[in-house]
C-alpha positions in Angstrom: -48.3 41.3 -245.4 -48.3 38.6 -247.8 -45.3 37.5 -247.0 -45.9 37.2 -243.2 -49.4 34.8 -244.7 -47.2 32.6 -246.5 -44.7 32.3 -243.5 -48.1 31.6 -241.2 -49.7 29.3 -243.7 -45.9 27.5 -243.9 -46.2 27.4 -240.6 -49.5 25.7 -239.9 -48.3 23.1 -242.4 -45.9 22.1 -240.2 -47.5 22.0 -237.2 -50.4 19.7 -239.0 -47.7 17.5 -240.4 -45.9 17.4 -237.0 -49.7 16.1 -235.5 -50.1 13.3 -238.6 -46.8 12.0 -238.1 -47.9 11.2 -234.5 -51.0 10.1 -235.1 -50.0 8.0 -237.8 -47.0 6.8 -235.6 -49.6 6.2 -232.7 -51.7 4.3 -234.6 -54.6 7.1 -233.2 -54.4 6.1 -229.7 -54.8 9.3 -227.7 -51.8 10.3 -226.1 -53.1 10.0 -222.4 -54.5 6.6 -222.8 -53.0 3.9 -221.2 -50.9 1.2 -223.1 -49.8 -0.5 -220.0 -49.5 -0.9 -216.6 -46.7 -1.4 -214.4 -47.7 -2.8 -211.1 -50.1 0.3 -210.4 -48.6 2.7 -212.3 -50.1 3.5 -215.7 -48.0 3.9 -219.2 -49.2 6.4 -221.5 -49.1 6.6 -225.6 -47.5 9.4 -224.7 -44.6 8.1 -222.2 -44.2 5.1 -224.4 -43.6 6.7 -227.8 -41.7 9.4 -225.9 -39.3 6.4 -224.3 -39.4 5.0 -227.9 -37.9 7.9 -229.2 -35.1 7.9 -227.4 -34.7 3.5 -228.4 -34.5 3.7 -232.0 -31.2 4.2 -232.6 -30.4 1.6 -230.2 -32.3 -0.7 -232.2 -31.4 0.3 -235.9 -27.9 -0.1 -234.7 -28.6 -3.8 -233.5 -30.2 -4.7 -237.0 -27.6 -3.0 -238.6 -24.5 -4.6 -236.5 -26.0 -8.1 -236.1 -27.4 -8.3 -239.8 -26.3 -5.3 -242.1 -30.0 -4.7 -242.1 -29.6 -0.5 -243.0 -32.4 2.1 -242.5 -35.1 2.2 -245.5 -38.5 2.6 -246.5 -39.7 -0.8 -245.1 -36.8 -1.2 -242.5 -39.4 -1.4 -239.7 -41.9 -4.0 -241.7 -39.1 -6.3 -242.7 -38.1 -9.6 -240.9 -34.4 -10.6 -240.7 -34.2 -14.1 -239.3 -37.0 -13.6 -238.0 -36.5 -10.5 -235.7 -38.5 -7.6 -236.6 -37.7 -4.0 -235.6 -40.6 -2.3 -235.2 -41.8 -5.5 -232.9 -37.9 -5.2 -231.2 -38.4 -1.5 -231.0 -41.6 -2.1 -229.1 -39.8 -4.7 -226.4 -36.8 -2.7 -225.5 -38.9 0.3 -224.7 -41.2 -1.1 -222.9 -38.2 -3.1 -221.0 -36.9 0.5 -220.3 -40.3 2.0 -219.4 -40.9 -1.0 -216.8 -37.4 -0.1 -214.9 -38.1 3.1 -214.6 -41.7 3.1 -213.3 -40.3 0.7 -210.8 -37.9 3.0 -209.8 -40.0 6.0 -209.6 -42.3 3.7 -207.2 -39.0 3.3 -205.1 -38.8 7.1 -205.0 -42.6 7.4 -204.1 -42.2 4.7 -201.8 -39.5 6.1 -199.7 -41.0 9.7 -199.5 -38.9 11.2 -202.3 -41.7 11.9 -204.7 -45.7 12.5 -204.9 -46.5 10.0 -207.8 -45.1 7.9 -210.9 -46.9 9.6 -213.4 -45.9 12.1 -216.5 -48.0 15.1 -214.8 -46.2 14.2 -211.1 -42.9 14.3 -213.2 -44.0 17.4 -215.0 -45.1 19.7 -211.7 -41.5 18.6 -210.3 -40.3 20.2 -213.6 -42.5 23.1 -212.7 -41.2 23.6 -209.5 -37.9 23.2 -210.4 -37.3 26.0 -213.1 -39.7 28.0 -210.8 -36.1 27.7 -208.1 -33.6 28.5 -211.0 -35.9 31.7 -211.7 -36.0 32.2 -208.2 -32.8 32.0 -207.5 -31.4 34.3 -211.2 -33.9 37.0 -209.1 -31.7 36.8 -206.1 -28.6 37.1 -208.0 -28.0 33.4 -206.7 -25.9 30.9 -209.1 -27.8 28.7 -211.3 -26.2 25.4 -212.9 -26.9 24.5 -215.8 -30.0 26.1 -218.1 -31.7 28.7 -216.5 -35.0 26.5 -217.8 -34.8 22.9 -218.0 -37.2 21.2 -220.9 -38.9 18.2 -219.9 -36.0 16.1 -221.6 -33.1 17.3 -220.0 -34.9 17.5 -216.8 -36.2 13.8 -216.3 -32.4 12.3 -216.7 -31.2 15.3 -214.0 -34.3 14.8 -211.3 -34.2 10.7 -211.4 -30.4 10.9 -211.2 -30.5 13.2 -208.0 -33.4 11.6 -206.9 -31.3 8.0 -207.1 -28.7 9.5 -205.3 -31.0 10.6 -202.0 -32.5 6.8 -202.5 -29.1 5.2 -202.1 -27.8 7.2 -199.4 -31.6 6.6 -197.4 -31.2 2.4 -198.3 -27.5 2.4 -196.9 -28.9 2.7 -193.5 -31.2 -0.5 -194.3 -31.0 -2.6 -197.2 -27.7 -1.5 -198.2 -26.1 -2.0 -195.2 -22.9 -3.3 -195.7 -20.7 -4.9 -192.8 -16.1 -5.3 -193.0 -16.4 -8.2 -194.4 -18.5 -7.6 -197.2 -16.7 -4.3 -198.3 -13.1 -6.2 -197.9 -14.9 -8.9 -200.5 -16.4 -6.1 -202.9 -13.5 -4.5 -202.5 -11.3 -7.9 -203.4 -13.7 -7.9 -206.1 -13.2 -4.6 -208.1 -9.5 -3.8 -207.0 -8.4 -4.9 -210.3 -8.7 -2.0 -212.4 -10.1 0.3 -210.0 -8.0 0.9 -207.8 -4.6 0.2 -209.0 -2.1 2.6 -207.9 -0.5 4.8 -210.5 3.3 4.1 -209.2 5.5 6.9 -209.5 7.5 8.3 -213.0 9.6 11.0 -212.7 10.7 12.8 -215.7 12.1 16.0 -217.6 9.8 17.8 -219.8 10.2 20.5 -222.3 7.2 22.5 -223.5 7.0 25.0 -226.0 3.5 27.3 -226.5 2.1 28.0 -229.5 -0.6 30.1 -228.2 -0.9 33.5 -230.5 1.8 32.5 -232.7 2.1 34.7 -235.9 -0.8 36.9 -234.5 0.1 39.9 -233.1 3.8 38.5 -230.8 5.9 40.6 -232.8 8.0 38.0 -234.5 5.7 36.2 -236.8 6.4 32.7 -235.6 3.6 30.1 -236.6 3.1 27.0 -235.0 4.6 25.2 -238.0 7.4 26.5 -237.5 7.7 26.7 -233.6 7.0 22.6 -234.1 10.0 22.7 -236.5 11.7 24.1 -233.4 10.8 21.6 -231.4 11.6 18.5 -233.7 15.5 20.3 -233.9 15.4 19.7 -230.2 13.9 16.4 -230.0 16.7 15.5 -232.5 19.7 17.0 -230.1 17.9 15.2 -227.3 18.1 12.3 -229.1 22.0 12.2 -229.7 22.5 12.3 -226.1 22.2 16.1 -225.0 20.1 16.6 -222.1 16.3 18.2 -221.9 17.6 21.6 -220.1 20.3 22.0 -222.3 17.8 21.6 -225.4 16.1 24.5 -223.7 18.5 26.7 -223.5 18.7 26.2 -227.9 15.6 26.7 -228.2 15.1 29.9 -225.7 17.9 31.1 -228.8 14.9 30.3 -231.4 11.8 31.4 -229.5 12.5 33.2 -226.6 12.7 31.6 -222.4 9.1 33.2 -222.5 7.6 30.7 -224.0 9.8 27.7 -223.9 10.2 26.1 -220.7 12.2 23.2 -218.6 10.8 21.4 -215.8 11.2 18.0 -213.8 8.1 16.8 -213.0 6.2 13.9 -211.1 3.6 11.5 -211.9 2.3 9.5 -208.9 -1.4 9.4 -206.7 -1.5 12.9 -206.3 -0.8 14.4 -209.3 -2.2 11.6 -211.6 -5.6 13.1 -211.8 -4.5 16.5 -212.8 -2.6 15.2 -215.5 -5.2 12.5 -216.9 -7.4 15.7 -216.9 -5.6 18.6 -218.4 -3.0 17.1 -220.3 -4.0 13.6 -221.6 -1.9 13.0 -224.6 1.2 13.3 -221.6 -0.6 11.1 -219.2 -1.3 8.6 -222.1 2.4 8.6 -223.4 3.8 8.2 -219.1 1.8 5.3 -218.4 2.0 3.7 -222.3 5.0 2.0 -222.2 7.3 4.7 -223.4 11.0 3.4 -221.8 13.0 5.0 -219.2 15.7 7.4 -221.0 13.9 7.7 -224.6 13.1 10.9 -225.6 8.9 11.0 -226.3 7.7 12.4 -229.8 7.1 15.7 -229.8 3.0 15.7 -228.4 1.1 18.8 -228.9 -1.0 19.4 -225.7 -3.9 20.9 -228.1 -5.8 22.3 -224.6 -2.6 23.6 -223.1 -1.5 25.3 -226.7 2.0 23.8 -226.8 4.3 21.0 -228.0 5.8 18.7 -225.3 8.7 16.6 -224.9 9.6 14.2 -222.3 12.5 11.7 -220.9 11.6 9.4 -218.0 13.9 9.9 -215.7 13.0 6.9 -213.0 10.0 4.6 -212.6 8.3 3.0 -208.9 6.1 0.3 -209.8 2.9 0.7 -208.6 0.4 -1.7 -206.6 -3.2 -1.5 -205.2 -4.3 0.9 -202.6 -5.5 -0.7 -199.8 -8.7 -1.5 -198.0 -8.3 1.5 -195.6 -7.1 4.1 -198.5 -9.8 3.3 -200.8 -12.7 2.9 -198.3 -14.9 5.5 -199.2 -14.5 4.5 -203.1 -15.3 0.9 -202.1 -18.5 2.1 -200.1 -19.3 3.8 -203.3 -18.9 1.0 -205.5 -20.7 -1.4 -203.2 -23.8 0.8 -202.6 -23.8 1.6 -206.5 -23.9 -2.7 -207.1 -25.9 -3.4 -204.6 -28.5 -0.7 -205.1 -28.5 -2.2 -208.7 -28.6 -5.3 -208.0 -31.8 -4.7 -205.4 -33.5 -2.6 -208.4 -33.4 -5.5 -210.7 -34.9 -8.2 -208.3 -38.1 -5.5 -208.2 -38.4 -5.4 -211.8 -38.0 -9.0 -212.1 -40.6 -9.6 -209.9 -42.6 -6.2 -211.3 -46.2 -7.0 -212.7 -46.6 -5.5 -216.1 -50.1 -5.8 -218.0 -50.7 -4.5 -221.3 -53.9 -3.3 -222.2 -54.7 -5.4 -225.9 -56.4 -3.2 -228.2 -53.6 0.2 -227.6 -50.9 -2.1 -228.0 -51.5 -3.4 -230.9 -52.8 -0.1 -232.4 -49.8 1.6 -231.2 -47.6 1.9 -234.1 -44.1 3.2 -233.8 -43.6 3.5 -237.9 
């Protein structure tokens, strides 16, 4: 019984320290009163200490990168060339707050929410995990957490919510005619929509999955990558991938070492960027036609790899017409950002004197 007093008393220390950290932090303004006000909708101690948390870093990294200014007892205090970080701290949150209150009028304006504030955020929350609970009754699939908290939630519901917005302006403000997608698209075909070319090659793969565990033959992956560097080394005096196989199907077994010639173009680029990527890295790295790769160990695939390009098709862009859907994309993602920032340029933002400066973010 005592001990269960101590762990309660322990406890209720925390939670009191937890509360004078804030209200220290604060600078006692109560939580719901407003600091601010963005055209009409209020900022909160709350909202702002809560966006402030997640600028800190940001802004201990900037002191630290732009004047080796490192995190100590008076970090937030201290001026360096005359910058201050608690002062810093204080503009790039309430920069961030003012871009998203403008945004979540955009929402309200088009019909997509009820209201800007913290509880209008927090009954969408509500209603939201209420649906995942809902639907985990029906045997229905949930992604994601079965119950969002309000942190996780507010970066999923304003994403989603952005992506209904953009698809609603297309039809109006983010119309965009031939012309302008042919010059967006002129505009961001160089990276994004270079075409991958073709390389065809030969590739020998060897798993090390289970190795020494219960196979039979005690082989560890040392030792199978000893395997493999005796058959990068016949490869490279001349003898050809398949034949390499059959030496090493003498070492491990044809059940785990394989041949194949392969193909890396459009269709098939994605799948390798995705599952293998040291292999897609090595094809389109500069590794010459004939050469025989180092051996690469494909950690998510469990194996050792080796290659020889084969044949090479330069690439070039995909057109207008191939692409069009991914230029659309592009467009209405510039354009809707683009439209946002001319809003919160022109966004009224008043502070109200005596919270602001007793808000302290210490």
């Amino acid at each position: 019984m005592k001990l269960v007093q101590l762990a309660i008393a322990a406890l209720a220390g925390m939670v009191i320290a937890a509360i004078s950290i804030w209200s220290s932090r604060a600078g006692a303004v109560p939580e719901e009163e407003p600091v601010a006000v963005v055209n009409d909708s209020p900022v909160t101690a709350v909202e702002f200490m809560r966006e402030a948390e997640r600028q800190r870093a940001s802004v201990i990294d900037y002191f630290y990168r732009t004047y080796g200014a490192k995190m100590g007892h008076h970090f937030w205090e201290s001026a360096f060339n005359g910058e201050n970080p608690e002062t810093a701290l204080k503009e790039r949150t309430l920069k961030e707050i003012v871009r998203t209150k403008v945004e979540l009028e955009l929402f309200q304006e088009h019909g997509l929410i009820h209201g800007t504030s913290d509880a209008d955020l927090i009954r969408e929350l509500e209603k939201e995990n209420e649906r995942r609970r809902a639907a985990i009754r029906a045997n229905q699939p949930v992604y994601g957490p079965v119950h969002l908290d309000e942190a996780a939630f507010r970066d999923i519901f304003i994403s989603k919510t952005r992506g209904e917005l953009k698809e609603k302006l297309s039809r109006n403000e983010l119309v965009a005619n031939d012309d302008t997608l042919m010059r967006h698209y002129e505009a961001i075909k160089d990276p994004m929509l270079i075409s991958e070319g073709t390389v065809r090659f030969d590739k020998l793969t060897v798993s090390y999955k289970d190795t020494g565990s219960g196979d039979g033959d005690g082989r560890s992956k040392d030792r199978v990558r000893a395997e493999m560097a005796d058959a990068k080394r016949l490869a490279d005096q001349g003898m050809e991938l398949a034949e390499a196989a059959k030496e090493l199907w003498v070492g491990v077994g044809a059940s785990v070492a394989g041949y194949t010639e392969e193909e890396l173009n459009n269709r098939t680029a994605g799948a390798y960027y995705k599952f293998q990527p040291a292999l897609y890295a090595l094809l389109t790295g500069g590794l010459p036609d004939g050469r025989v790769s180092p051996v690469i160990d494909e950690a998510a695939q469990g194996s050792y790899v080796l290659v020889r390009i084969t044949d090479r098709e330069a690439g070039g862009y995909r057109s207008f017409e191939e692409s069009r859907s991914q230029v659309e994309s592009s467009y209405r993602d510039t354009a809707y950002s683009a439209y946002l920032n001319r809003l919160v340029e022109a966004a009224r933002v008043d502070l109200h004197p005596q919270a602001w400066k007793a808000l302290r973010l210490l």
